[in-house]
Biopython code that builds the backbone (N, CA, C, O; Angstrom):
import numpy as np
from Bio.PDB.StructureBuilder import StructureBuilder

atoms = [
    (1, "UNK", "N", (129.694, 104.085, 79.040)),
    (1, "UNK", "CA", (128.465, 103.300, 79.175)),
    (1, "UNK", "C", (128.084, 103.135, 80.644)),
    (1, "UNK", "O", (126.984, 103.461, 81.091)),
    (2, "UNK", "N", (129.159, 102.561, 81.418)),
    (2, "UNK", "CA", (128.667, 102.166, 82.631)),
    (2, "UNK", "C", (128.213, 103.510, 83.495)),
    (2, "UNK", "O", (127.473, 103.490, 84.479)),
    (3, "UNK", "N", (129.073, 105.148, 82.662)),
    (3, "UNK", "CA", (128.633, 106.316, 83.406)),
    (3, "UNK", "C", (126.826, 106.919, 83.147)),
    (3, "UNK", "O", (126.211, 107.665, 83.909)),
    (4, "UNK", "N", (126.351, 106.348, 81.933)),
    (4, "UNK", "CA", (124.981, 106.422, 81.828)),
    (4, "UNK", "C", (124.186, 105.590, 82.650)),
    (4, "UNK", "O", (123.017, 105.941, 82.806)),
    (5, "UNK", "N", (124.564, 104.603, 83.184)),
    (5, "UNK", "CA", (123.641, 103.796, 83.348)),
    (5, "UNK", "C", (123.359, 104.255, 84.818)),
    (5, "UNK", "O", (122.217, 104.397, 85.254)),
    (6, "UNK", "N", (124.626, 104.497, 85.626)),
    (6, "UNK", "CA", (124.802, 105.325, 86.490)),
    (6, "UNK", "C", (123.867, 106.764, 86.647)),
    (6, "UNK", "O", (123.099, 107.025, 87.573)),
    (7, "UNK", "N", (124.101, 107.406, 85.738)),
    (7, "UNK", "CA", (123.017, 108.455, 85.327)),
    (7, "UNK", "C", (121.199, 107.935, 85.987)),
    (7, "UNK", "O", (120.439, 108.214, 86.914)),
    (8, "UNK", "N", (121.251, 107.167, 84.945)),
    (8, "UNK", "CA", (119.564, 106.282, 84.949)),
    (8, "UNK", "C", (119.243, 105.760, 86.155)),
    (8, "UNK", "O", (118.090, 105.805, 86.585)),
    (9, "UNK", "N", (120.394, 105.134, 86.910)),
    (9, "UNK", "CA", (120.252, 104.469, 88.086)),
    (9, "UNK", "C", (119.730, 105.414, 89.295)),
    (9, "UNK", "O", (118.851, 105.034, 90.068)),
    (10, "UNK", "N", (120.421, 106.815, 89.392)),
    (10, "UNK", "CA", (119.861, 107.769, 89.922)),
    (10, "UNK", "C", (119.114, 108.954, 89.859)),
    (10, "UNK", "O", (118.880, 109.879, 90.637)),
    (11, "UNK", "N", (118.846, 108.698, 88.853)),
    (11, "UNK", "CA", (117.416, 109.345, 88.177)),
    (11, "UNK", "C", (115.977, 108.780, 88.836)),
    (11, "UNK", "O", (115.017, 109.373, 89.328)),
    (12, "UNK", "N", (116.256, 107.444, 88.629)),
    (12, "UNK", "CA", (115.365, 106.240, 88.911)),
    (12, "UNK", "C", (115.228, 106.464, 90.441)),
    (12, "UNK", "O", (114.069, 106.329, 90.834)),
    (13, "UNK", "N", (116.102, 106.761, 91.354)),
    (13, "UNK", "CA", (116.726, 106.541, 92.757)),
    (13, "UNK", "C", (115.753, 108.283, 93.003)),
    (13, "UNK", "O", (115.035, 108.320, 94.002)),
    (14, "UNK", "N", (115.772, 108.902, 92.570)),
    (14, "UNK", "CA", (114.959, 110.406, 92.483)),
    (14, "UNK", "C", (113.865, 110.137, 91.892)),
    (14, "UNK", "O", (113.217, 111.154, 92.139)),
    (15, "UNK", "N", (113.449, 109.721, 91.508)),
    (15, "UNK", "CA", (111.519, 109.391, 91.284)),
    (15, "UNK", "C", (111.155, 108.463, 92.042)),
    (15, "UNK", "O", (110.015, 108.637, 92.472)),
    (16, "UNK", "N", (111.761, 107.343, 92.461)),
    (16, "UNK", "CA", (111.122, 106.652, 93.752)),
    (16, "UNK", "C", (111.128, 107.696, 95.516)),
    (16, "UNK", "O", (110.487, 107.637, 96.566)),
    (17, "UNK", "N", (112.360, 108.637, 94.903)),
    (17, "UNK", "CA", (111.922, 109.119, 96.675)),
    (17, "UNK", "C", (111.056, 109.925, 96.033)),
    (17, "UNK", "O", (109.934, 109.695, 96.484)),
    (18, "UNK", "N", (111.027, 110.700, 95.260)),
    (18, "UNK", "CA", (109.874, 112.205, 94.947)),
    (18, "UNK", "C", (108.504, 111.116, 95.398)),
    (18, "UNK", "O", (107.994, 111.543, 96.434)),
    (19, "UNK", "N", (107.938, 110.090, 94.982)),
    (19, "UNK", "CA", (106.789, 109.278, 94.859)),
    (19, "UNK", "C", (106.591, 108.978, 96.368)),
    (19, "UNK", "O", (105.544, 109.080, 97.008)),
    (20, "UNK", "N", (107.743, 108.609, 96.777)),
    (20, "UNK", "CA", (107.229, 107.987, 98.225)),
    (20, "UNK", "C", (107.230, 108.879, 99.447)),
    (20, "UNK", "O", (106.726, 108.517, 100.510)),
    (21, "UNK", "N", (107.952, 110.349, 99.225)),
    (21, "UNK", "CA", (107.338, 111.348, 99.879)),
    (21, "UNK", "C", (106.426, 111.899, 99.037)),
    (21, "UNK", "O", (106.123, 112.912, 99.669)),
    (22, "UNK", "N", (105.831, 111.918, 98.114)),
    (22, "UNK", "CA", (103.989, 112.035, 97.996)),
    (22, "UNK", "C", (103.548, 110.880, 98.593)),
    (22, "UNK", "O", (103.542, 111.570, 99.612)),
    (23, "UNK", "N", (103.165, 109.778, 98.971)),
    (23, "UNK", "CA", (102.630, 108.894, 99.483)),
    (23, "UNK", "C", (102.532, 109.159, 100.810)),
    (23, "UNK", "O", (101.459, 109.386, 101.369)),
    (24, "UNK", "N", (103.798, 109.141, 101.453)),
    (24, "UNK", "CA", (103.959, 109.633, 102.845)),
    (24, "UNK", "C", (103.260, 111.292, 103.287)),
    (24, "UNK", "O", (102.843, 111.500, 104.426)),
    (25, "UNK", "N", (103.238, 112.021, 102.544)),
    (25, "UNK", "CA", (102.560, 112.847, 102.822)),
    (25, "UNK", "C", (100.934, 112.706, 102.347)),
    (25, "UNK", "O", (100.327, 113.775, 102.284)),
    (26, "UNK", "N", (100.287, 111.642, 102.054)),
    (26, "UNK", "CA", (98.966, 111.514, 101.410)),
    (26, "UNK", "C", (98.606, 111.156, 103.167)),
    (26, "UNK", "O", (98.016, 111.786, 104.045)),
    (27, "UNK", "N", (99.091, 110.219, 103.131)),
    (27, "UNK", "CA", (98.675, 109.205, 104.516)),
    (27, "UNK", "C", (98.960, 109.726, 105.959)),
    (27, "UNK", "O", (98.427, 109.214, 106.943)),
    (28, "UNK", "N", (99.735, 110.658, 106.022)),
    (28, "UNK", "CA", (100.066, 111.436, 107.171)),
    (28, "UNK", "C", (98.650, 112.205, 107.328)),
    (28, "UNK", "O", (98.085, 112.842, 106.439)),
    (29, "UNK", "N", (98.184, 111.998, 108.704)),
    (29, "UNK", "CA", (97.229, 113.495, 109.098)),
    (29, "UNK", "C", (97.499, 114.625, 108.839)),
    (29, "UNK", "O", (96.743, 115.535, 109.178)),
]
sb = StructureBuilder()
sb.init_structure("model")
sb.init_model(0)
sb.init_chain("A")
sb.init_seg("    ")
for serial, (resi, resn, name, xyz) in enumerate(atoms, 1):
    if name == "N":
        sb.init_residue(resn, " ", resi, " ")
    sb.init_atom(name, np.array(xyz, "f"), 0.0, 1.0, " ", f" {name:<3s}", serial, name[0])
structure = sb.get_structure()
């Protein structure tokens, strides 16, 4: 159990950076 959640936790941890380098690259010149 605690190895899924683990799973999810960095799954989660990989769609916030994928998102915030699109953002960072929106706003960059």
């Amino acid at each position: 159990m605690l190895e899924i959640m683990e799973g999810q936790a960095a799954a989660a941890l990989a769609d916030l950076r994928a998102i915030l380098a699109d953002v960072i690259k929106e706003t960059l010149p």
